[in-house]
C-alpha positions as CSV (number, residue, x, y, z in Angstrom):
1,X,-10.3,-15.7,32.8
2,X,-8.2,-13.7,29.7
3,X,-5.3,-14.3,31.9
4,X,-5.5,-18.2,31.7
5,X,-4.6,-18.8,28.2
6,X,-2.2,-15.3,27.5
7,X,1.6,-15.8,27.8
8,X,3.6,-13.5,29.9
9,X,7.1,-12.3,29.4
10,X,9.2,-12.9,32.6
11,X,12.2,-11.5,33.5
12,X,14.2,-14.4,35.0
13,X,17.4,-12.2,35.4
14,X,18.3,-8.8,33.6
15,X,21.6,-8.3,33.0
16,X,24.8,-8.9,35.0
17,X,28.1,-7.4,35.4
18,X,30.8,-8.0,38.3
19,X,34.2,-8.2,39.0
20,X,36.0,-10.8,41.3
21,X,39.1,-10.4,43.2
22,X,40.6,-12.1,45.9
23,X,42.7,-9.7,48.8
24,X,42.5,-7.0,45.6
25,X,44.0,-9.0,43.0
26,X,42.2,-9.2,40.4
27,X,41.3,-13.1,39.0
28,X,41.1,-14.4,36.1
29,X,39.8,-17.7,34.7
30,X,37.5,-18.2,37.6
31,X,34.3,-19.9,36.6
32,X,31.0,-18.0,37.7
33,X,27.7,-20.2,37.6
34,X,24.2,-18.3,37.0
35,X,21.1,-20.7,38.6
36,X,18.1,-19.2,37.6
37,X,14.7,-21.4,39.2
38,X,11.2,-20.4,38.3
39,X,8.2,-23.2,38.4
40,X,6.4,-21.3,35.8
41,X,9.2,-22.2,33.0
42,X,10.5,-25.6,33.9
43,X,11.1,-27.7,36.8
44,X,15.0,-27.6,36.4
45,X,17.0,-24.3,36.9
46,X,18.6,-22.4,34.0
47,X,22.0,-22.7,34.5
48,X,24.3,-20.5,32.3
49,X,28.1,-19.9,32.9
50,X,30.4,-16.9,32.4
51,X,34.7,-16.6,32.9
52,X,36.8,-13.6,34.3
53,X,38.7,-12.0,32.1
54,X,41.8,-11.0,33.0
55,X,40.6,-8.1,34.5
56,X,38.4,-10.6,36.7
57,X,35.3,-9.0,35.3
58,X,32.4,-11.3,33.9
59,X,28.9,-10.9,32.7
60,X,26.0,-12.4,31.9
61,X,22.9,-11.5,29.1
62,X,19.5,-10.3,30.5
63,X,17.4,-13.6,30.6
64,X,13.7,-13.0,30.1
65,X,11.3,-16.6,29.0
66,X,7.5,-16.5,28.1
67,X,5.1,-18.1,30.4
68,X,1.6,-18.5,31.1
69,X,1.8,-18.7,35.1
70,X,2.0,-15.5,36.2
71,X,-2.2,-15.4,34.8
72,X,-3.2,-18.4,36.6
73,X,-4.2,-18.6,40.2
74,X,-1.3,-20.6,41.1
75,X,1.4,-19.6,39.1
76,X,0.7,-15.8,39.4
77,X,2.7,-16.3,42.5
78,X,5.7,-18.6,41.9
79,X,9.0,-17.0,42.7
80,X,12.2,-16.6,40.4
81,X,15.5,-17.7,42.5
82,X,18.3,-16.2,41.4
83,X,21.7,-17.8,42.4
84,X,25.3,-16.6,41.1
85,X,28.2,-18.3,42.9
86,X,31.7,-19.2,42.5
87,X,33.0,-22.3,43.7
88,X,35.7,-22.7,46.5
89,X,37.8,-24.5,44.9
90,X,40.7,-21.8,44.5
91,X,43.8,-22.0,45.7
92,X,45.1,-19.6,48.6
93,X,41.6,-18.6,49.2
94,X,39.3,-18.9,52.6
95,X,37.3,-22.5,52.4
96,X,36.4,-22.9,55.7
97,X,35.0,-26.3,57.6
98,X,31.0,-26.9,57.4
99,X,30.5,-24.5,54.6
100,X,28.2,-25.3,51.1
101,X,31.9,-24.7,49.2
102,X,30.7,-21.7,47.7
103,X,30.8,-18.1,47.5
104,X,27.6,-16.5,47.1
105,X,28.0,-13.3,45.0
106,X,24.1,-13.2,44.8
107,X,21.1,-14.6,46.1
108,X,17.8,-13.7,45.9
109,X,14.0,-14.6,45.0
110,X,11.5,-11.8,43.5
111,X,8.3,-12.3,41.5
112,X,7.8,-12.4,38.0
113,X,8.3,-8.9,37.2
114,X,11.3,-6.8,36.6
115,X,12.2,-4.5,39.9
116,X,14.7,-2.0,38.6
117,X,16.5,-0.8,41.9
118,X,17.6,-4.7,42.2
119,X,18.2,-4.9,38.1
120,X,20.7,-1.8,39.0
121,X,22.6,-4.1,41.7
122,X,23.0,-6.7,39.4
123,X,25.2,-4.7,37.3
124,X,28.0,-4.1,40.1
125,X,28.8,-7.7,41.5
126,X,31.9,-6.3,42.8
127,X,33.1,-9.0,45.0
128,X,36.6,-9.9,47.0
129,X,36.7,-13.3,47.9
130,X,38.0,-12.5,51.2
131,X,34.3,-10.5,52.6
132,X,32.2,-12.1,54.5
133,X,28.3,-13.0,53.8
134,X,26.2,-10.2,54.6
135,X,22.5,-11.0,54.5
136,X,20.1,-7.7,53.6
137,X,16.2,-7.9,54.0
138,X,15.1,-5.7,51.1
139,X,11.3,-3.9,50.5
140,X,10.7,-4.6,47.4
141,X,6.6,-4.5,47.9
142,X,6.2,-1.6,45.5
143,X,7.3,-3.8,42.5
144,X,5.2,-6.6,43.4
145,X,7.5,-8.6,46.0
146,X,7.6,-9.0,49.5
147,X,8.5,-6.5,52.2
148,X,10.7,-8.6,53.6
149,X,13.4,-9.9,51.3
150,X,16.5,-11.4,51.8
151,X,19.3,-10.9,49.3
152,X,22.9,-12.8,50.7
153,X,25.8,-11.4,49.1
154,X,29.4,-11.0,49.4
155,X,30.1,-8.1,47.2
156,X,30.7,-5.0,47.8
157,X,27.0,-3.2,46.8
158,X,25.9,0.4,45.9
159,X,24.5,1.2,49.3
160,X,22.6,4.0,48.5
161,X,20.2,1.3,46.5
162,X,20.3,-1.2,49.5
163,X,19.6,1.7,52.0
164,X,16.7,2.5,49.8
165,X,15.1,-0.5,49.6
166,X,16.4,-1.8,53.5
167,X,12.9,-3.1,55.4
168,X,14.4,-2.6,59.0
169,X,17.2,-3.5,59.3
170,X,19.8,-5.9,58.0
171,X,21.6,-9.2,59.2
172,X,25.0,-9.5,58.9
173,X,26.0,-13.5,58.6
174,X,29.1,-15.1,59.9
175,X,29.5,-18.6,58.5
């Protein structure tokens, strides 16, 4: 019952670094969108964006909102959806037919609280626009989440953290 009425502080995304290039080449100007989506803050996502520099680095501030649903017997479950994309929109880069015109350089759902291993991967976004989709299903059970994960990325990830947290095995996605 204490639970009902206390507010919580949720960790909607910690802070983000990453760096975008296309065959190498670092790029610059390119528009990265952070979509953050958690029922127990509000209905709509929290949508924040960041440019390259020239250097095509970007970044984005640790995001953390108060709430009162991870002590209620619904809310205690909702999931945080975290989203970081770049549109397709560039010129001389990959857009093929039937895709969402997007790259995903992060997606990935987790509960309420922070799980550092993942917090750590969201520091080297380290994508090339040219990689394909690679789809991981994480453990992330022993902070709270599920044992079965997905996270679809393109970049290029510190792998001992991914091969630490790997369930089984992972799925590699070909759009």
């Amino acid at each position: 019952m204490f639970g009902l009425f206390k507010s919580y502080e949720v960790q909607l995304s910690p802070e983000v670094k990453g760096r975008i290039t296309n065959q190498g080449e670092a790029l610059a100007g390119v528009e990265v969108i952070r979509k953050l989506f958690y029922e127990g803050y509000e209905k709509n996502p929290v949508i924040d964006y960041a440019l390259t520099n020239t250097r095509g680095e970007f970044s984005f501030d640790e995001l953390i909102v108060r709430s009162k649903a991870p002590g209620n017997i619904v809310g205690q479950d909702y999931l945080i959806r975290q989203e970081i994309t770049v549109k397709k929109d560039l010129i001389n880069v990959k857009n093929e037919a039937n895709d969402d015109g997007y790259y995903w350089l992060w997606v990935m759902s987790k509960g309420w609280k922070s799980v550092p291993p993942v917090s750590r991967l969201l520091t080297g976004l380290n994508a090339d626009l040219q990689n394909e989709e690679v789809q991981y299903d994480l453990d992330i059970s022993q902070y709270g989440g599920s044992r079965y994960q997905p996270l679809v990325t393109i970049c290029d990830l510190d792998m001992d953290t991914i091969n630490n947290l790997l369930s089984v095995s992972y799925t590699h996605l070909t759009l």
